[in-house]
PyMOL Python script that loads the backbone (N, CA, C, O; Angstrom):
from pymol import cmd

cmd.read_pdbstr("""\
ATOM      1  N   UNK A   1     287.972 142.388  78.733  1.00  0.00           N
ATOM      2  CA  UNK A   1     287.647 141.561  79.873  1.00  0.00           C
ATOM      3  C   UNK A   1     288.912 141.292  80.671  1.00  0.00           C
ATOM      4  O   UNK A   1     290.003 141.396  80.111  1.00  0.00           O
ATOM      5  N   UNK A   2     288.836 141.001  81.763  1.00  0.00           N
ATOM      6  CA  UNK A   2     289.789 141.056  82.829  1.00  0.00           C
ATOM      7  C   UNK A   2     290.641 139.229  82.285  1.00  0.00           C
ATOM      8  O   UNK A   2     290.284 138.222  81.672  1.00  0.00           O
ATOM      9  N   UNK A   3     291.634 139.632  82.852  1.00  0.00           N
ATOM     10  CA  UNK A   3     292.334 137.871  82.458  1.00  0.00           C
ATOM     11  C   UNK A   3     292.098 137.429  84.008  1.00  0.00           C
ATOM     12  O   UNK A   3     292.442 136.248  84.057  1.00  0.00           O
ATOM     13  N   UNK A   4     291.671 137.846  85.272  1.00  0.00           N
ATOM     14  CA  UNK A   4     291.110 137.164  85.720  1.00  0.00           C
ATOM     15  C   UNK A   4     289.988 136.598  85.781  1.00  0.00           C
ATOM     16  O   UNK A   4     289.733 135.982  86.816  1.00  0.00           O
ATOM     17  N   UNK A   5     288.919 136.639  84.620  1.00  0.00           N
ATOM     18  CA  UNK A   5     287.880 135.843  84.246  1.00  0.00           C
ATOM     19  C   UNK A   5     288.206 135.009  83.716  1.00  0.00           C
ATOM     20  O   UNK A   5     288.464 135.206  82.529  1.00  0.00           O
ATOM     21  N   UNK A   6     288.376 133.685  84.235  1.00  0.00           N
ATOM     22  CA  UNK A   6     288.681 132.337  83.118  1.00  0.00           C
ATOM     23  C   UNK A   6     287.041 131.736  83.464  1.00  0.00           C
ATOM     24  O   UNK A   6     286.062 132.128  84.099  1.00  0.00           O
ATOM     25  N   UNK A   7     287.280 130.996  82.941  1.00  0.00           N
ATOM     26  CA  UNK A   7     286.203 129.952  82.715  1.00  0.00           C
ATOM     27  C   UNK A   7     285.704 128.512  83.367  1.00  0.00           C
ATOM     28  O   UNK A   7     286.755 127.875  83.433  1.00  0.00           O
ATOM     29  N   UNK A   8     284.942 127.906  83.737  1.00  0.00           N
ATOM     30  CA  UNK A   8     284.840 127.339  85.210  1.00  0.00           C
ATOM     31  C   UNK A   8     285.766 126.293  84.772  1.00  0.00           C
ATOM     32  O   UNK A   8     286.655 126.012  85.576  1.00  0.00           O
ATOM     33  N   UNK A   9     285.736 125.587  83.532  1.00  0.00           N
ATOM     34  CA  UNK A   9     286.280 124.538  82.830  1.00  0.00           C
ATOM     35  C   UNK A   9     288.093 124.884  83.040  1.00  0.00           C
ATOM     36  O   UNK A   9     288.955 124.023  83.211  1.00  0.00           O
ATOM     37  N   UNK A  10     288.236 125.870  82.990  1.00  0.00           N
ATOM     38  CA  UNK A  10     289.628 126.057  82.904  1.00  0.00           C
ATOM     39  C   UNK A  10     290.432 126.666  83.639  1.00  0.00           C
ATOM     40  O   UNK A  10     291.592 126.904  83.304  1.00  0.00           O
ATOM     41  N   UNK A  11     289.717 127.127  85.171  1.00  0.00           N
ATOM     42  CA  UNK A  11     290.382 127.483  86.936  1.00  0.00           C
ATOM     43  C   UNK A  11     291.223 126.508  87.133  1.00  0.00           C
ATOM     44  O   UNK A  11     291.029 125.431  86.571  1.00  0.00           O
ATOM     45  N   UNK A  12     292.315 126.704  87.971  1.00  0.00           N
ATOM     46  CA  UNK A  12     292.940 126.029  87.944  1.00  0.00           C
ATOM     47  C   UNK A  12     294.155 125.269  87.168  1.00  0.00           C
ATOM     48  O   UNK A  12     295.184 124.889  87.727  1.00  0.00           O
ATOM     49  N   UNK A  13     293.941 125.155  86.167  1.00  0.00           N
ATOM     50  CA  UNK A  13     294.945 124.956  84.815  1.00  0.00           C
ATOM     51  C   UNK A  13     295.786 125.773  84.375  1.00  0.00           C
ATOM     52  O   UNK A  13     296.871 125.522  83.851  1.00  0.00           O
ATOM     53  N   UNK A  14     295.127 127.145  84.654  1.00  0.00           N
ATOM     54  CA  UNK A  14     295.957 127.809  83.719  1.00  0.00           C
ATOM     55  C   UNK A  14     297.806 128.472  84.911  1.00  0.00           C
ATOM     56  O   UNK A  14     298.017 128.744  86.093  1.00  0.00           O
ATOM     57  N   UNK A  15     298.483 128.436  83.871  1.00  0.00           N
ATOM     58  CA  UNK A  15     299.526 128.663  84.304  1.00  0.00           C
ATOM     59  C   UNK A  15     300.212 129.828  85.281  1.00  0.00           C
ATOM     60  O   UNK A  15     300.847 130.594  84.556  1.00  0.00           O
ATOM     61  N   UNK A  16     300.283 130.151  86.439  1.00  0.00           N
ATOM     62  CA  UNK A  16     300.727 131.627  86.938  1.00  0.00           C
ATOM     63  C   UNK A  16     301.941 132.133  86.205  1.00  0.00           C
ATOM     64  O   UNK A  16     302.821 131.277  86.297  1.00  0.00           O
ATOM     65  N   UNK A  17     302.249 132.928  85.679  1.00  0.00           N
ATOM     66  CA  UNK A  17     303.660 133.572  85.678  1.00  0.00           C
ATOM     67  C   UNK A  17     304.166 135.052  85.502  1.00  0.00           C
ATOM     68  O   UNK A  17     303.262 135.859  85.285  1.00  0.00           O
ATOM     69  N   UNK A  18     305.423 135.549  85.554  1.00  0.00           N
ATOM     70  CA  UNK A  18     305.865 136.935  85.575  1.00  0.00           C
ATOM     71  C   UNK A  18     304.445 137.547  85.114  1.00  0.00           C
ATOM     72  O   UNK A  18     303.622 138.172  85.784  1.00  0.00           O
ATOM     73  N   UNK A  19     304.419 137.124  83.605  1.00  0.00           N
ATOM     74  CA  UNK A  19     303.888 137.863  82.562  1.00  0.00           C
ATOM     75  C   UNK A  19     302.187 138.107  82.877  1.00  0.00           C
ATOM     76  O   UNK A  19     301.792 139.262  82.717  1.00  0.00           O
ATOM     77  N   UNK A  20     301.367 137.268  83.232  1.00  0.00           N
ATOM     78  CA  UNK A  20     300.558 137.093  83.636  1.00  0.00           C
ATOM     79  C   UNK A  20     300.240 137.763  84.937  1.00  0.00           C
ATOM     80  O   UNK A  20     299.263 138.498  84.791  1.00  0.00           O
ATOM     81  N   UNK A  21     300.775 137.775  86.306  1.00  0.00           N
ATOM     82  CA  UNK A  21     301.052 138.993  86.702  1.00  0.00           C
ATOM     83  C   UNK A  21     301.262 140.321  86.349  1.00  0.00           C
ATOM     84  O   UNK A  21     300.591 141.218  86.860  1.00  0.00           O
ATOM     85  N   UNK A  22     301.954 140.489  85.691  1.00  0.00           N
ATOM     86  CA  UNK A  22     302.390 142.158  85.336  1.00  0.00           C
ATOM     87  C   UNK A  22     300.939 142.431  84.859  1.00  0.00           C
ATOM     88  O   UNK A  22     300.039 143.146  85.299  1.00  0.00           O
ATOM     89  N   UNK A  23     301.059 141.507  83.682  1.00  0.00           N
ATOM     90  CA  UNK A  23     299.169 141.982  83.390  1.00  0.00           C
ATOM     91  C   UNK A  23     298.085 142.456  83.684  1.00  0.00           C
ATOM     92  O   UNK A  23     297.282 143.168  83.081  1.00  0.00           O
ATOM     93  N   UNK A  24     298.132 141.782  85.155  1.00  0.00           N
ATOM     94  CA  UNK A  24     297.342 141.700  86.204  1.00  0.00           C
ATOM     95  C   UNK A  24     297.414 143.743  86.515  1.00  0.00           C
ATOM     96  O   UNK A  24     296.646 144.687  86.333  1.00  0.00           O
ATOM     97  N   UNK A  25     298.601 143.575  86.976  1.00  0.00           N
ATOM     98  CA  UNK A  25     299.104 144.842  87.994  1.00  0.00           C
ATOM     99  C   UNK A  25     299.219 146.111  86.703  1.00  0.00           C
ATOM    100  O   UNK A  25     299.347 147.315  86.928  1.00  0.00           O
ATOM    101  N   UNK A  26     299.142 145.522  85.469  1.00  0.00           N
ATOM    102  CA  UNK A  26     298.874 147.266  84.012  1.00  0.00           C
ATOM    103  C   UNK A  26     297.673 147.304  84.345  1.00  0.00           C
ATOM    104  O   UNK A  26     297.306 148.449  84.608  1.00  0.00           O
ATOM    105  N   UNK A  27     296.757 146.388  84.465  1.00  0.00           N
ATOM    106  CA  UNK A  27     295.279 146.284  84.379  1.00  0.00           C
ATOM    107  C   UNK A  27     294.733 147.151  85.544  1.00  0.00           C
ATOM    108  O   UNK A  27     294.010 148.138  85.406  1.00  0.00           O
ATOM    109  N   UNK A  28     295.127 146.701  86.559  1.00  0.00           N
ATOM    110  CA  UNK A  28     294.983 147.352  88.114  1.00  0.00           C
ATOM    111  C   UNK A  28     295.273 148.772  87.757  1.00  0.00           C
ATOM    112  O   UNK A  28     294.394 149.607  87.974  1.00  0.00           O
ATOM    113  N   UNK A  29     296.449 149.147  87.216  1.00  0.00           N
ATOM    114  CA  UNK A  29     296.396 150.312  87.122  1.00  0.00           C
ATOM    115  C   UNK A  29     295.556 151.345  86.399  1.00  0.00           C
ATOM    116  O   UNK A  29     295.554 152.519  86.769  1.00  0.00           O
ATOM    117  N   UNK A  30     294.844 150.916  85.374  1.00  0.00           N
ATOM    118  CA  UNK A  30     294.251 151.579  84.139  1.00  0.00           C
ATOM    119  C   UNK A  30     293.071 151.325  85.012  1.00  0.00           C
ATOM    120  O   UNK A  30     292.307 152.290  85.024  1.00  0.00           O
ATOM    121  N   UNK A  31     292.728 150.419  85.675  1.00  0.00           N
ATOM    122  CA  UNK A  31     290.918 150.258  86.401  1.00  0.00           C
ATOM    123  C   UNK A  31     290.948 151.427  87.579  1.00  0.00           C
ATOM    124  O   UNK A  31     289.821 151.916  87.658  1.00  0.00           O
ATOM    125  N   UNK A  32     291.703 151.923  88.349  1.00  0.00           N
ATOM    126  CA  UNK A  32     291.886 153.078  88.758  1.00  0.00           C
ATOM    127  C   UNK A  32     292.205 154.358  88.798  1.00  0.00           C
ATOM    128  O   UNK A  32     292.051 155.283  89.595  1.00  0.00           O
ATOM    129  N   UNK A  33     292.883 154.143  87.328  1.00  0.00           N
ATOM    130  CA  UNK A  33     292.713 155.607  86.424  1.00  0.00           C
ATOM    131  C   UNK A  33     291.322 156.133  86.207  1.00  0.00           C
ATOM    132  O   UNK A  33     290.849 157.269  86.180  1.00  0.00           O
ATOM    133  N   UNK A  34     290.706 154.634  86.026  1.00  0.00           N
ATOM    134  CA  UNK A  34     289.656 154.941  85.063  1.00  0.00           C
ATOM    135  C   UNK A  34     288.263 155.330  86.110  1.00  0.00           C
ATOM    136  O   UNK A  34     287.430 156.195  85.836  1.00  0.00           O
ATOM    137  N   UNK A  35     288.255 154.392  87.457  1.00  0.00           N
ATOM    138  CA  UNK A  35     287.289 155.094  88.851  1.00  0.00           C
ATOM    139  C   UNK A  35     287.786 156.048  88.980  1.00  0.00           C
ATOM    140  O   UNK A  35     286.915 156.779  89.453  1.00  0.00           O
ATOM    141  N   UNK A  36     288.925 156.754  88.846  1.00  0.00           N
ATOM    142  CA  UNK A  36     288.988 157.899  89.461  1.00  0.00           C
ATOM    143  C   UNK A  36     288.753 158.995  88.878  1.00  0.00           C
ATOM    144  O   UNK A  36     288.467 160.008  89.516  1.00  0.00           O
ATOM    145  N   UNK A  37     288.867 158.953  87.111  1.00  0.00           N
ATOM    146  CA  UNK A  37     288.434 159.942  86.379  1.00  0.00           C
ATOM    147  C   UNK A  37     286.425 160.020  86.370  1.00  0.00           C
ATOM    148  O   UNK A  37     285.669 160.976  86.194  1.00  0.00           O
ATOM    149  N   UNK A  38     286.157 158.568  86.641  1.00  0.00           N
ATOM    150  CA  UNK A  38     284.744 158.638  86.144  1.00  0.00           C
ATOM    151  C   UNK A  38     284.422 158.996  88.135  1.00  0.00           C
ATOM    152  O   UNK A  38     283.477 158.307  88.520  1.00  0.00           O
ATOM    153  N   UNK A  39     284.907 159.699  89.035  1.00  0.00           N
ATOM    154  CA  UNK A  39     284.402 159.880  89.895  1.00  0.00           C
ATOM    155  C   UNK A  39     284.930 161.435  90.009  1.00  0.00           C
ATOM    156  O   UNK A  39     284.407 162.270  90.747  1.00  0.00           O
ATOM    157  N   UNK A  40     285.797 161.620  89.349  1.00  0.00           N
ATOM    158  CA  UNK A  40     285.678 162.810  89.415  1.00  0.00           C
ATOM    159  C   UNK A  40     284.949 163.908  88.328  1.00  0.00           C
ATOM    160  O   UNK A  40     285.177 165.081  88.035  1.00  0.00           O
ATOM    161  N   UNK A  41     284.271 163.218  88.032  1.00  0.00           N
ATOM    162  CA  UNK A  41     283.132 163.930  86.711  1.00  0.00           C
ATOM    163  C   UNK A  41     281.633 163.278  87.268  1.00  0.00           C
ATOM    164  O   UNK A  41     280.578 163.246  86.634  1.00  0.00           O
ATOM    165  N   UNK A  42     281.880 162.791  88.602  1.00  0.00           N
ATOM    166  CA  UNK A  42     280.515 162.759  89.118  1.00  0.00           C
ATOM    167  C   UNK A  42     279.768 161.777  88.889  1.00  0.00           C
ATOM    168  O   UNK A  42     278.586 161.750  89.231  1.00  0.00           O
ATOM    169  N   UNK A  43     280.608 160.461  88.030  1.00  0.00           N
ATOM    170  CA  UNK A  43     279.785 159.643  87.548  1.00  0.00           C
ATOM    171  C   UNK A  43     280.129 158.092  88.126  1.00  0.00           C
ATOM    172  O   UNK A  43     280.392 156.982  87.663  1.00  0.00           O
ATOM    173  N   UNK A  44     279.964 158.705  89.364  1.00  0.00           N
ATOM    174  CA  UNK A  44     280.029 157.029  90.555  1.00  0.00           C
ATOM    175  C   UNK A  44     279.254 155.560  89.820  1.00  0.00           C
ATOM    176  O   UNK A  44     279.895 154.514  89.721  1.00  0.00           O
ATOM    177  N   UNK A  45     278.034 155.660  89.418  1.00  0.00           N
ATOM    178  CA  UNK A  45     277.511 154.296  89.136  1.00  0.00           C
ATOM    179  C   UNK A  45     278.842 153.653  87.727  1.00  0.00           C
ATOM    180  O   UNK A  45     279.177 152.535  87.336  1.00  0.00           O
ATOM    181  N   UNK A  46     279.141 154.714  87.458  1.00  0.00           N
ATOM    182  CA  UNK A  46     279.863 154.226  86.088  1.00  0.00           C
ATOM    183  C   UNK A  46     281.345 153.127  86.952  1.00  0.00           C
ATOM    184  O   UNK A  46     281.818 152.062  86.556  1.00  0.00           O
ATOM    185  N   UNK A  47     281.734 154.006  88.273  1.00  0.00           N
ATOM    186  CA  UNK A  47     282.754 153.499  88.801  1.00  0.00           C
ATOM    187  C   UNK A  47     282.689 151.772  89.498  1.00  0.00           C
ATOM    188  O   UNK A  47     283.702 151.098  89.688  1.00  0.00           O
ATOM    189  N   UNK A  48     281.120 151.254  89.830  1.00  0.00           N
ATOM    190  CA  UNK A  48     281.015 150.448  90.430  1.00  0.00           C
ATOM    191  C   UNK A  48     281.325 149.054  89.585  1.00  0.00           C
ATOM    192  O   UNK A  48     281.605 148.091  90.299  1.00  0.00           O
ATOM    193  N   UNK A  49     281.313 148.886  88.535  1.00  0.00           N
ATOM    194  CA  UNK A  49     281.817 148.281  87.472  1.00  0.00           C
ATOM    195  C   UNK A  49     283.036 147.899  87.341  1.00  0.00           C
ATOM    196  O   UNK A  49     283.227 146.684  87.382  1.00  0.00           O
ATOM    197  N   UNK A  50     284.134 148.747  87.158  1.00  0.00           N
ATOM    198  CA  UNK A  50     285.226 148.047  87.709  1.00  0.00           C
ATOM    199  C   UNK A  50     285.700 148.166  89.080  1.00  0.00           C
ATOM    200  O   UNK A  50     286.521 147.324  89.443  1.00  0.00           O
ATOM    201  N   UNK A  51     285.483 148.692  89.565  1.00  0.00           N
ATOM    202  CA  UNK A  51     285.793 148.444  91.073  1.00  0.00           C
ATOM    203  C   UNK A  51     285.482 146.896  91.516  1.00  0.00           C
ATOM    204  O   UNK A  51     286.167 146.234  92.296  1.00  0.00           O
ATOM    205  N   UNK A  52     284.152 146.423  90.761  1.00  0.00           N
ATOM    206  CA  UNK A  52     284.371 145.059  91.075  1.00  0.00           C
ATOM    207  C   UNK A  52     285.285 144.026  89.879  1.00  0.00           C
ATOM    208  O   UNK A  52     285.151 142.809  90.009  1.00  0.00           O
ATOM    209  N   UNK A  53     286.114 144.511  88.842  1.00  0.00           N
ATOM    210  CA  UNK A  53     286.635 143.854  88.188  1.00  0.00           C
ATOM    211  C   UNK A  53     288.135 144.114  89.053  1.00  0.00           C
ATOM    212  O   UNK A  53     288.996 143.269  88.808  1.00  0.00           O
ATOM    213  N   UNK A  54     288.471 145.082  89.923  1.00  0.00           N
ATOM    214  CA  UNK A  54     289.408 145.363  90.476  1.00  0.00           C
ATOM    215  C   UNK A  54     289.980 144.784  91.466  1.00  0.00           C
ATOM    216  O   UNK A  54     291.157 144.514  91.704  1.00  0.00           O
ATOM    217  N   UNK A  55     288.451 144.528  92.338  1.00  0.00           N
ATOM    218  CA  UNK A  55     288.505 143.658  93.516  1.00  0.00           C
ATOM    219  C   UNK A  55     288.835 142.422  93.084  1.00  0.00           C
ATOM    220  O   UNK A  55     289.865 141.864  93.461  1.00  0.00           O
ATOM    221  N   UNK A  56     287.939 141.858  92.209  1.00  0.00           N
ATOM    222  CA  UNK A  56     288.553 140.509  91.645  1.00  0.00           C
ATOM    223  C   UNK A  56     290.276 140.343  91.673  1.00  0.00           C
ATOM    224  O   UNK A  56     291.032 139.612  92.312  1.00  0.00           O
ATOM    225  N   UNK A  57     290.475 141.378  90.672  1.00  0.00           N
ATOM    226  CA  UNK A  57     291.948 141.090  90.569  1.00  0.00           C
ATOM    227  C   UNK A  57     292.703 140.925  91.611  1.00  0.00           C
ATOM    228  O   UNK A  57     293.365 139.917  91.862  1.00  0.00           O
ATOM    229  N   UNK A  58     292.625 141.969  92.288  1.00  0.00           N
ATOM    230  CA  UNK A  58     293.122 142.122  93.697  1.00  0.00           C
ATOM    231  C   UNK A  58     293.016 140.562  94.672  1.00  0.00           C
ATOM    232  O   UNK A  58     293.969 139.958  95.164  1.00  0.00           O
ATOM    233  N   UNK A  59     291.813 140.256  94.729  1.00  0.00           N
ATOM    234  CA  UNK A  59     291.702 138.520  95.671  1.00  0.00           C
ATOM    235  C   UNK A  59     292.622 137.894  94.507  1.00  0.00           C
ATOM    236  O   UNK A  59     293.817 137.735  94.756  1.00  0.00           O
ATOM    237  N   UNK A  60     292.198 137.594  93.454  1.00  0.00           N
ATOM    238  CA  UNK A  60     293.334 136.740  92.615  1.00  0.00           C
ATOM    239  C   UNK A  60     294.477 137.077  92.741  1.00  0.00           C
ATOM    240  O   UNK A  60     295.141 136.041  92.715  1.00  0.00           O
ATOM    241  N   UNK A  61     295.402 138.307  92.922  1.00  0.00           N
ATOM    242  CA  UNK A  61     296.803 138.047  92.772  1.00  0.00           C
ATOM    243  C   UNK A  61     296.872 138.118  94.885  1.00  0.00           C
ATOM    244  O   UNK A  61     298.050 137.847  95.121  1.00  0.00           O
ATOM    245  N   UNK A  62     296.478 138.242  95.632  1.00  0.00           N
ATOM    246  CA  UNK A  62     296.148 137.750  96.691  1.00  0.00           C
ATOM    247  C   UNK A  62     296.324 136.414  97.027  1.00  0.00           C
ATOM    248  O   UNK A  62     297.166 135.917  97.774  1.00  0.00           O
ATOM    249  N   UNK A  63     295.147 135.722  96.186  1.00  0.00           N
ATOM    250  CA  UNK A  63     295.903 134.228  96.043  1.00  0.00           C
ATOM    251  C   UNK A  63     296.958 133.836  96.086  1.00  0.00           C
ATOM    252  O   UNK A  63     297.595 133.418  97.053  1.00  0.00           O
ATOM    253  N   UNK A  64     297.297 133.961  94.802  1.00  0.00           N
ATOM    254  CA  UNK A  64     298.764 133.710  94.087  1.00  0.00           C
ATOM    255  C   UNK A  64     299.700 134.054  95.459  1.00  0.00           C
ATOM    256  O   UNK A  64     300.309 133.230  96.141  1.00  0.00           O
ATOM    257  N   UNK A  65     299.657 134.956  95.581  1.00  0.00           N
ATOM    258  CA  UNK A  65     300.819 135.419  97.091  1.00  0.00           C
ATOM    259  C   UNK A  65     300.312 134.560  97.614  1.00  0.00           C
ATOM    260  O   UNK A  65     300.953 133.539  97.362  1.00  0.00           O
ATOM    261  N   UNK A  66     299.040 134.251  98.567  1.00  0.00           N
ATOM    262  CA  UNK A  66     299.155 133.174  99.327  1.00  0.00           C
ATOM    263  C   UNK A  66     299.901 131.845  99.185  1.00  0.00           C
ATOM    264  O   UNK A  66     300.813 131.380  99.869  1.00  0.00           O
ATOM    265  N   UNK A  67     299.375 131.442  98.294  1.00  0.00           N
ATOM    266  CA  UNK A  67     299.858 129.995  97.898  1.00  0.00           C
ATOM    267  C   UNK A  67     301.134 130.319  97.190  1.00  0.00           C
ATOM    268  O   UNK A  67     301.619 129.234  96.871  1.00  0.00           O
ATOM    269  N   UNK A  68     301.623 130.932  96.939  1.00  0.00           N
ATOM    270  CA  UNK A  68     303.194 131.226  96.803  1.00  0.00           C
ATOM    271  C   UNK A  68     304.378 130.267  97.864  1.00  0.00           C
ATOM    272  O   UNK A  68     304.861 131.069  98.663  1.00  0.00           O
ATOM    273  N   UNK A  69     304.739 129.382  98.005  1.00  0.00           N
ATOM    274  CA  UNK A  69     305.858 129.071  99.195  1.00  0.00           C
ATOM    275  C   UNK A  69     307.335 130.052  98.929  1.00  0.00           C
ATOM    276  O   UNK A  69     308.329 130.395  99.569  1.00  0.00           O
ATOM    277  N   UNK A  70     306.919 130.183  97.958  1.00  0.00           N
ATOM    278  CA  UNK A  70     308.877 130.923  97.464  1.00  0.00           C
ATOM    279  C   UNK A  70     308.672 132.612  98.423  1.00  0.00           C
ATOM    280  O   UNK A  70     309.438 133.282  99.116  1.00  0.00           O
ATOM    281  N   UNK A  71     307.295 132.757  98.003  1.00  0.00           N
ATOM    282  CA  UNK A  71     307.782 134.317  98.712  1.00  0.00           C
ATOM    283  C   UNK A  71     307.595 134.848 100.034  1.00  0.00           C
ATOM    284  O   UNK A  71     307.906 135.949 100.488  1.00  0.00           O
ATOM    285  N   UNK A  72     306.810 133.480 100.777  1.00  0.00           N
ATOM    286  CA  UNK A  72     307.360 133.667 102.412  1.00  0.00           C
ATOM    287  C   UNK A  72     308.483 133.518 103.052  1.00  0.00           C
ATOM    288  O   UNK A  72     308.824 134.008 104.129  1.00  0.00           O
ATOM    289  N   UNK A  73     309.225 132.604 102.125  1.00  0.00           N
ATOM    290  CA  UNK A  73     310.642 132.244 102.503  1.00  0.00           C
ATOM    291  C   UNK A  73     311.638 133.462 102.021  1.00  0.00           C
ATOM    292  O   UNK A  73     312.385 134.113 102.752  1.00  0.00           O
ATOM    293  N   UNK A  74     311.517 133.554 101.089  1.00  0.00           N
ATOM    294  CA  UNK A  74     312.567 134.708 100.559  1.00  0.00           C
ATOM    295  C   UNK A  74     312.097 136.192 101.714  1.00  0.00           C
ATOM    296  O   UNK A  74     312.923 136.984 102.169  1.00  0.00           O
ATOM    297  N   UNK A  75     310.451 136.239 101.996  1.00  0.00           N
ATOM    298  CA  UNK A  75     310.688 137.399 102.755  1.00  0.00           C
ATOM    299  C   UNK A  75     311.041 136.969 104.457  1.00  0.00           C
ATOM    300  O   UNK A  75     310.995 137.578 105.526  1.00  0.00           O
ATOM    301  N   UNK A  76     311.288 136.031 104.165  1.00  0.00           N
ATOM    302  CA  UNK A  76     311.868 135.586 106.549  1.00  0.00           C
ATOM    303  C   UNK A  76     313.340 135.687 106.388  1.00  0.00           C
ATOM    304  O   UNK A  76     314.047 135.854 107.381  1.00  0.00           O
ATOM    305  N   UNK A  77     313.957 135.576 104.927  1.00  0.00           N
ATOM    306  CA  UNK A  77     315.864 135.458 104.898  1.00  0.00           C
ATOM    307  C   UNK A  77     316.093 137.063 105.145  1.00  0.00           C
ATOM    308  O   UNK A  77     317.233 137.521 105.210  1.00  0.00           O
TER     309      UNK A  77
END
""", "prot")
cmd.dss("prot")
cmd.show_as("cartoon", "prot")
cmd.util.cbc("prot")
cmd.orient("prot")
């Protein structure tokens, strides 16, 4: 399961960091290994599955950049 599935009880709480990121971005990578092998063997419905665990990720570390203040500033210096 994706570590961006938390739990309604526990949005919000949980901590952002490096590690948790990177996570994010191994994960991202292996979910597009994995549409792209199951689309190139013809087997699209199989792909729609994570593509939406992908998208998720994607708006979540989206977030995180948004609400980031450190990394608009560091990118205007």
């Amino acid at each position: 399961m994706s570590v961006a599935f938390v739990p309604d009880w526990l949005r919000g709480k949980a901590e952002v960091n490096q590690e948790t990121i990177q996570r994010l971005l191994e994960e991202n990578d292996q979910l597009i290994r994995c549409i792209v092998e199951y689309q190139n063997k013809g087997r699209a419905n199989e792909c729609v599955q994570y593509q939406h665990v992908l998208h998720r990720n994607l708006i979540y570390l989206a977030t995180i950049a948004d609400a980031s203040p450190t990394s608009t500033s560091k990118a205007m210096e």
